[in-house]
Structure formats: structure tokens, C-alpha cells
C-alpha positions in Angstrom: 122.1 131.4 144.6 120.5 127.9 144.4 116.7 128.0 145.2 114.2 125.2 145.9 110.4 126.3 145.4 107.3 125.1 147.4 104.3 126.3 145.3 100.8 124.7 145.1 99.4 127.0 142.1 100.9 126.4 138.9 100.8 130.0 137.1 102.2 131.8 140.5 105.0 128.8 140.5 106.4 129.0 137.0 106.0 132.9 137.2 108.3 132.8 140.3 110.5 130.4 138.3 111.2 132.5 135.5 111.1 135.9 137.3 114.0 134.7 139.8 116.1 133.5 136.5 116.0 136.3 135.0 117.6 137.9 138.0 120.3 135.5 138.0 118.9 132.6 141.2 119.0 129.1 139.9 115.7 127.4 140.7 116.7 123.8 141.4 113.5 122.4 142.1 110.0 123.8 141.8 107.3 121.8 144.0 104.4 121.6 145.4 103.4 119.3 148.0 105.3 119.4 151.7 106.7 116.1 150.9 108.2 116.7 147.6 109.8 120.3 149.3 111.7 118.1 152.0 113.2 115.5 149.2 114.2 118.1 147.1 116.1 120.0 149.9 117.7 116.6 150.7 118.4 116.0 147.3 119.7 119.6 146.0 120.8 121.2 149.5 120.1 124.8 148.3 120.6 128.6 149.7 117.8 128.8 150.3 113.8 127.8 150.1 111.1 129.8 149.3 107.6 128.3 150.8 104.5 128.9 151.0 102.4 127.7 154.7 99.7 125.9 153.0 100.8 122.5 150.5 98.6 120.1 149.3 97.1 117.1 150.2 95.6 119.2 153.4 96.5 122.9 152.5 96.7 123.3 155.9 100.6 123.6 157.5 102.2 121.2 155.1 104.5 123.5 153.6 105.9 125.5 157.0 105.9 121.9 158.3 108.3 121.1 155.9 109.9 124.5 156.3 110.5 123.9 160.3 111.4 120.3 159.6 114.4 121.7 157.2 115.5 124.3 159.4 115.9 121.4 162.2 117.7 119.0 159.7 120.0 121.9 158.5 120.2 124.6 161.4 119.6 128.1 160.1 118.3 127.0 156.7 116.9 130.3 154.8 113.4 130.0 154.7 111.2 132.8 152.8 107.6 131.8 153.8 105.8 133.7 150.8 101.8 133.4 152.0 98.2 135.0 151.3 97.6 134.6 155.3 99.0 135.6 158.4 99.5 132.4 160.1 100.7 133.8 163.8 101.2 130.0 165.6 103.4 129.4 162.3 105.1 132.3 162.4 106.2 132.1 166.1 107.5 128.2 165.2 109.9 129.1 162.4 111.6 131.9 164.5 111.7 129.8 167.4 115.2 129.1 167.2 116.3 132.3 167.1 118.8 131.6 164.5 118.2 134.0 161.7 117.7 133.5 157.6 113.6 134.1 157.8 111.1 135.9 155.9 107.7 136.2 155.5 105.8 138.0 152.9 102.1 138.1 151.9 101.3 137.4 148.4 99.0 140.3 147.7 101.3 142.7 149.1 104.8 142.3 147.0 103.8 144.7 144.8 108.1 145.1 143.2 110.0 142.3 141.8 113.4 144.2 142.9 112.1 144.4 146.5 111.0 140.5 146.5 114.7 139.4 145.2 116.3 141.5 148.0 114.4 140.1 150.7 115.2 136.2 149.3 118.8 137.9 148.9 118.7 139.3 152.2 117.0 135.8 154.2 119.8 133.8 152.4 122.7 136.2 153.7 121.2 135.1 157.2 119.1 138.0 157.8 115.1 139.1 158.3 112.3 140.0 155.8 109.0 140.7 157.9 106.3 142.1 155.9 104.8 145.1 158.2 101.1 143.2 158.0 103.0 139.9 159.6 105.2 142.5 162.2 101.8 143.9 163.6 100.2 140.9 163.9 102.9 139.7 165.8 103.9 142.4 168.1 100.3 142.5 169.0 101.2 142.1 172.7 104.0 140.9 174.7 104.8 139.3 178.4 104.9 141.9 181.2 107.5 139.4 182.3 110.1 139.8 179.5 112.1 142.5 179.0 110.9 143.4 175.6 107.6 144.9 177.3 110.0 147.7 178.6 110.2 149.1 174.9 109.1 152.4 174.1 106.6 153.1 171.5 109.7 155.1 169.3 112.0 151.7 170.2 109.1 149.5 169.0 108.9 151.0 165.6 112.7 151.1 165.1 112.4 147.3 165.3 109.3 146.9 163.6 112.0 148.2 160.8 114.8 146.7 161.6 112.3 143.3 161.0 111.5 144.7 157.6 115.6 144.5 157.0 115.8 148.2 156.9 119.1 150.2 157.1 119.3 152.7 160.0 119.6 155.2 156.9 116.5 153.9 155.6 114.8 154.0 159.3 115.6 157.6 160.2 114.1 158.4 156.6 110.7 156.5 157.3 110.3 158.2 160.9 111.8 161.4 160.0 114.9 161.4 162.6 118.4 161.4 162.4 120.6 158.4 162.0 122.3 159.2 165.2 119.2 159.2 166.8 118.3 155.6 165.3 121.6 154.3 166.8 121.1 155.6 170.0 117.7 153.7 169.7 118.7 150.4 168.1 121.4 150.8 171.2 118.6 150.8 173.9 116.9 148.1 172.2 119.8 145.7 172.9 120.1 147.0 176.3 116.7 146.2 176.8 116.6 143.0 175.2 120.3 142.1 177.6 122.2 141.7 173.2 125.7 142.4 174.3 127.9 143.5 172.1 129.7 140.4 170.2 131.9 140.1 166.9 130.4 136.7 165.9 126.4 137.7 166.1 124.1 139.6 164.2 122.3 141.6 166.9 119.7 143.5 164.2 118.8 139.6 163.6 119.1 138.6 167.5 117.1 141.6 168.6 113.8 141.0 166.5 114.0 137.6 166.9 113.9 137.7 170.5 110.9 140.3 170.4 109.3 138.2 168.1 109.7 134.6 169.7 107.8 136.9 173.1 105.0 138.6 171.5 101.4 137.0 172.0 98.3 137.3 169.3 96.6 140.1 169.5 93.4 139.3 171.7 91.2 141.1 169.5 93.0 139.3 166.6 91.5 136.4 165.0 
């Protein structure tokens, strides 16, 4: 895999260099403004681009700027935002599209190097890595005029995981319940959320997405 790496802070960007060679992900490029991330993607067209929201010269929205910017150039670009905030508006943006190949994880919480390269492993296959934090944040609330409002609490966890990337294995082991009775869950979900069934489409993918691109801030949030 051929990786392009938007990293203000030196010491956390050669770290991430060197711990995704040794796990055998060719860094291409390692930058750090918003700027340099969109001529390096141009130059190098990678797998994938791991970014972080805020770049230099504002440190404000450079770097998922750049991030959105990419994904409209190249449709479905993998982008693993890797961030110490939250950033809800942000967030909301990326998955807009609905087309898949998105993560976001929070700095201070990848606490496992093996867990970190599945998730860049899993976003460049096409698929989701939500970090719980970023989940709750966003499924704060949602429109009483979309269909995902119609979700149980039970339903709203299963997809909580289903965001994380989780296997429905690995979901009936985190709420203590049968596999069959995650299926029969994951299968309302889509009912809910009007995901027929098609051969071409990822509906784990489609399913959160569409939740995600209708939830609203929390109004107690910040």
C-alpha cells in the first residue's frame, strides 16, 4: 500500500513514518502543510492519505480541506483523518458523499499499533474506521424527518459498531448476543435506512454513512 502523510508535528510524523514501514506501507510522501498534501497526492496518487484536520499556516481546516478537495479530484479517495479533536462540521463534510474509504481516529485514543494499521488497511479497502468518541458525537441527534430516527436503541449500537468496522462476530461479542441476532438487526437497519439488497454496494458502508450524513451536533455539545 502507497501512503501519503499530512502531519504538522515532526516527532509524531517520522514516528508514523517508520511504524507504518515496518508493517510493510510505503510512505510516499510525508508533509505537512494542506498545500504540500494536495501536490503530493497529485504527484504520487496513493491508496490512501492519512491526515490530520488541522495544517499549518492557519491550523485551522487546512488539512481536511485538502482531504475533501482530494476526495472530489479522485472520487472515493481513502482518507484516514488521524486528529486530537472532534471536529463535527468536518466530519459531516468528508462523509458527505456517501462513498466510503473514511476514518477518523483521535490521537490520544490509538492506544495499539496493530489496531491503527487495520483501520488505514480497512479505509483503503473502501470501508469505515469511526473512533467511538467521534460516533457519539455524531449520532448526538438526528432529523425526526429521516428515517434513521426510527432506530431502536439496540439498532443504534449495532451501527455505532458497524462504524467502528466491526465484524457481526465481533458485535455479538461486545453486546453479548448472538450473531444471528446481529443479522437480524443489521437487517432492520437497512430496512430502515430503504439499503436494498445489491451485489455491487457495500451496505455496512452505505448504512452508516447515511446515518452519519443525518445526524445533528449534540445541543448540549460544544
Amino acid at each position: 500500500m502507497r501512503v501519503v502523510l499530512a502531519e504538522d508535528v515532526y516527532l509524531l510524523r517520522e514516528g508514523l513514518t517508520h511504524l507504518l514501514r515496518a508493517h510493510g506501507i510505503e510512505i510516499v510522501a510525508a508533509v505537512d502543510t494542506g498545500a504540500e498534501l494536495l501536490d503530493a497526492l497529485a504527484r504520487h496518487r496513493p491508496d490512501a492519505a492519512i491526515v490530520d484536520v488541522r495544517l499549518p499556516p492557519g491550523y485551522t481546516d487546512e488539512g481536511v480541506r485538502a482531504a475533501i478537495e482530494a476526495r472530489t479530484r479522485r472520487p472515493g479517495f481513502p482518507v484516514l483523518v488521524l486528529s486530537q479533536y472532534v471536529e463535527q462540521i468536518y466530519a459531516r463534510e468528508l462523509l458527505a458523499d456517501g462513498a466510503g474509504g473514511l476514518g477518523y481516529l483521535l490521537k490520544d485514543r490509538v492506544f495499539d499499533t496493530s489496531h491503527f494499521v487495520d483501520a488505514l488497511r480497512r479505509v483503503a479497502s473502501g470501508g469505515t474506521a469511526m473512533d467511538p468518541e467521534v460516533i457519539s458525537k455524531l449520532l448526538g441527534g438526528t432529523s425526526p424527518l429521516h428515517p434513521a430516527a426510527s432506530l431502536s436503541p439496540r439498532e443504534r449500537e449495532v451501527l455505532q459498531l458497524m462504524a467502528q468496522g466491526r465484524s457481526n462476530a465481533a458485535i455479538a461479542g461486545q453486546l453479548y448476543i448472538s450473531e444471528g441476532t446481529v443479522s437480524k438487526h443489521i437487517a432492520a437497519i437497512f430496512a430502515k435506512l430503504g439499503l436494498e439488497d445489491s451485489g455491487d454496494s457495500n451496505r455496512r458502508v452505505l448504512a452508516v454513512l447515511a446515518f452519519l450524513n443525518h445526524a445533528r451536533p449534540d445541543p448540549a455539545g460544544p
